[in-house]
C-alpha positions as CSV (number, residue, x, y, z in Angstrom):
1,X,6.3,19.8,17.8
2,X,4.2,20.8,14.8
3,X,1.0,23.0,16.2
4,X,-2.4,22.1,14.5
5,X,-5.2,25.7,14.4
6,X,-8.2,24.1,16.3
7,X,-10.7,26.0,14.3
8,X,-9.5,24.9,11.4
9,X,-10.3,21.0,12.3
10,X,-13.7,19.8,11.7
11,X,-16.2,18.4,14.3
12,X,-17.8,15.0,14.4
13,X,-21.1,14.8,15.4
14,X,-21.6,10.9,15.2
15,X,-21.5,8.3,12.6
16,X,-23.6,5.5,11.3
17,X,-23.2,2.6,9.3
18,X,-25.0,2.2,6.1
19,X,-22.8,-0.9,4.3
20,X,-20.9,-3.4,6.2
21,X,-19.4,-6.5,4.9
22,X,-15.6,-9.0,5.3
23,X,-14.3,-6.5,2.9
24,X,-15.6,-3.2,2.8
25,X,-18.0,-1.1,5.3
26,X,-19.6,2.3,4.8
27,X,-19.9,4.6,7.1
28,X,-22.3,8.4,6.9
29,X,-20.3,10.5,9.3
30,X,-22.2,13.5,10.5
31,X,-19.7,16.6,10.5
32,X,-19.3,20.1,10.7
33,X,-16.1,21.8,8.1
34,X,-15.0,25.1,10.1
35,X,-17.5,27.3,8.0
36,X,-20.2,26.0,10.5
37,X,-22.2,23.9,8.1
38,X,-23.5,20.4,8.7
39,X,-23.8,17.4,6.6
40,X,-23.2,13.6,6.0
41,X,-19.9,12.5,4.7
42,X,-19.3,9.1,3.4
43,X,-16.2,7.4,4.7
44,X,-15.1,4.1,3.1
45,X,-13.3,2.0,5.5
46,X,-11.2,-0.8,4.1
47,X,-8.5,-2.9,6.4
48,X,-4.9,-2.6,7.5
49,X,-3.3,-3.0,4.0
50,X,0.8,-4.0,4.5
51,X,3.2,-4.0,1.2
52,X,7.0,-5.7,0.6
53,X,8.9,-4.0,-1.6
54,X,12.1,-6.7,-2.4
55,X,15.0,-4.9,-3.9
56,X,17.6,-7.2,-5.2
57,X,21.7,-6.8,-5.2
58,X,21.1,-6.2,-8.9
59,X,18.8,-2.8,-8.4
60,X,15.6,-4.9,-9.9
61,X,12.4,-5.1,-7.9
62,X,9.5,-8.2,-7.6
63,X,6.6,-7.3,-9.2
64,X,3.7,-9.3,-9.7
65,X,1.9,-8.4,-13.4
66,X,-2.1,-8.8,-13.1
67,X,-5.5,-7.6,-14.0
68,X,-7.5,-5.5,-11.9
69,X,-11.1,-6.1,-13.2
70,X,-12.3,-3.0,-11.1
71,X,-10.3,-0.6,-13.4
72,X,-10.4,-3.1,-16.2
73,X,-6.6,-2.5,-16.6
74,X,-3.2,-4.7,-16.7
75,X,-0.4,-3.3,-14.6
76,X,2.8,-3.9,-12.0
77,X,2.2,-4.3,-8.6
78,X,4.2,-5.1,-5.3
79,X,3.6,-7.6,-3.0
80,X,1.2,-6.5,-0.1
81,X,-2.3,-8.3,1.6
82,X,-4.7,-7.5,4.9
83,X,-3.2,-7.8,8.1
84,X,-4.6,-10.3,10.1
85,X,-6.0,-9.7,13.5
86,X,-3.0,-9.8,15.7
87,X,-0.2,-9.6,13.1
88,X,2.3,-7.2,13.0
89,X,2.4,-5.7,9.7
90,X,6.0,-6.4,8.5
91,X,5.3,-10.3,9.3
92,X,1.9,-9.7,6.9
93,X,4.4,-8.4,3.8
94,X,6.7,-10.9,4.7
95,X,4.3,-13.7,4.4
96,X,2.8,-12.1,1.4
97,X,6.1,-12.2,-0.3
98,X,6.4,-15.9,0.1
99,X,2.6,-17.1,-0.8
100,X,2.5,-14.9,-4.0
101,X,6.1,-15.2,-5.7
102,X,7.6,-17.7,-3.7
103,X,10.3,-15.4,-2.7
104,X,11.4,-15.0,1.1
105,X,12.6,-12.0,2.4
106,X,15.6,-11.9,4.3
107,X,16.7,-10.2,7.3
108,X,15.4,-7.0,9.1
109,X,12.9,-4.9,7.0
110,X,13.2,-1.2,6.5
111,X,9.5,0.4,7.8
112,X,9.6,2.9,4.5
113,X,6.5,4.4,5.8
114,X,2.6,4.3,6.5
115,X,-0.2,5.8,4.5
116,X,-3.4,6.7,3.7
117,X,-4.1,6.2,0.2
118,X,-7.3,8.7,-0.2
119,X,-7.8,10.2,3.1
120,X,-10.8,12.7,2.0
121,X,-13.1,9.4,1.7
122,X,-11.4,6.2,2.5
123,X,-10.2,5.4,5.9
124,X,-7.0,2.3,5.0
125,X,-3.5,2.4,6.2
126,X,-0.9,0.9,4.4
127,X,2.6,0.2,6.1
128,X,5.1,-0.3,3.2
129,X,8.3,-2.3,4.1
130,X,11.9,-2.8,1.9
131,X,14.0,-5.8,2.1
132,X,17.4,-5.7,0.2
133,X,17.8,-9.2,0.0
134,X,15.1,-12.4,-0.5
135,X,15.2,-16.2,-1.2
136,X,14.1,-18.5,-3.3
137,X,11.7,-20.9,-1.3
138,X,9.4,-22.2,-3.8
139,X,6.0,-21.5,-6.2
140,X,3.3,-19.4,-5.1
141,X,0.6,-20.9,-3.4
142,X,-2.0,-19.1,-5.2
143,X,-1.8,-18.9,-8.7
144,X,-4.1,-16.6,-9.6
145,X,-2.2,-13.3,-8.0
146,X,-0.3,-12.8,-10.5
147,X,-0.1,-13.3,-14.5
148,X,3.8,-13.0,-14.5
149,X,6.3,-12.4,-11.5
150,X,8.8,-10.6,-12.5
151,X,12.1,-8.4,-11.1
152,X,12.1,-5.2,-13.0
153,X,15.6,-3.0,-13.1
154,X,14.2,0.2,-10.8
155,X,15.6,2.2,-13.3
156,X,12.3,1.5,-15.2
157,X,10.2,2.6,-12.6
158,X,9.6,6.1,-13.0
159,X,8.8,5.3,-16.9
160,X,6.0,2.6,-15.9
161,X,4.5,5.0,-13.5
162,X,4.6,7.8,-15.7
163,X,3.0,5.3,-18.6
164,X,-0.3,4.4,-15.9
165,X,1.5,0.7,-16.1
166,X,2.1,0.5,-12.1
167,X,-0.9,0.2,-10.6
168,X,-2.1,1.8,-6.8
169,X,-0.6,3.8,-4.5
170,X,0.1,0.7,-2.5
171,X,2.8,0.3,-4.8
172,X,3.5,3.6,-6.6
173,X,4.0,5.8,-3.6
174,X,6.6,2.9,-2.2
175,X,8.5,2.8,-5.2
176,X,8.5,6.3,-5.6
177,X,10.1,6.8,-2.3
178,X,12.6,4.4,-3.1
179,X,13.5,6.2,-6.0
180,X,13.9,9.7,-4.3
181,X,15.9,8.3,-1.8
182,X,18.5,6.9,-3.9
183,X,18.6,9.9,-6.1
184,X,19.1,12.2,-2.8
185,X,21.3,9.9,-1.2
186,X,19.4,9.8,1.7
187,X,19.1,6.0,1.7
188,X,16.6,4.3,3.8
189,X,18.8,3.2,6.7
């Protein structure tokens, strides 16, 4: 059991919101860092994000291609949405998979992990699931996800990261994992 130094975590006075909405909400948290100062801290809190990564027999992986008008960029991405009040999150990325590629994943998911994408200011777990095998069930169902779905070979995954052409940690830090544990032979199983 890992032991965590008490003096070393900081105290919450109390919190208020300053910015809520559907999609994002704001919080001012009043806190106190171990050197005994006080101030407000804002904390960005987003919802329960859940990502598929589908890895094929072939070693390629379904990416969707898109624009991100908030960083005005063009990158690869994996399949993920919000979890919905009540959902589990594999059933999210699973769904996910089918309305934006069209591609069903099939069997038992491996949980690769969850995560906190910027946990200094923004409060929004991720859950990232593989699947080693998926289905072709149709179209998407909502065309403006994606500019171009496409299976990469993994082997170019590193390269695109390294290049700023894979875009977010929801889908970097997944495919990044993937990638150490083949090359360790650790496997995910």
């Amino acid at each position: 059991m890992t032991e965590y130094p008490e003096e070393l975590k900081w105290k919450v006075h109390g919190e208020r919101t300053v910015y809520d909405n559907r999609w994002v909400k704001v919080d001012l948290v009043d806190v106190e860092p171990p050197d005994g100062s006080r101030f407000e801290h804002h904390v960005v809190r987003l919802d329960h994000v859940a990502v598929a990564l589908l890895v094929n027999q072939k070693e390629e992986v379904l990416t969707l291609w898109r624009y991100r008008f908030a960083v005005d960029q063009w990158g690869y991405e994996l399949i993920g949405g919000l979890v919905e009040e009540g959902e589990e999150p594999a059933v999210t990325a699973a769904r996910e998979a089918v309305e934006e590629t069209g591609w069903r994943p099939l069997g038992e998911p491996e949980h690769i992990g969850t995560f906190q994408p910027l946990p200094g200011i923004i409060d929004s777990p991720v859950d990232a699931y593989l699947w080693r095998s998926a289905e072709k069930v149709g179209e998407p169902t909502d065309a403006e996800e994606a500019a171009r779905i496409e299976w990469i070979p993994v082997d170019r995954v590193l390269e695109l990261v390294r290049r700023g052409e894979v875009l977010g940690s929801g889908a970097i830090v997944p495919l990044l994992y993937y990638l150490a544990s083949r090359a360790t032979g650790d496997g995910l199983r």
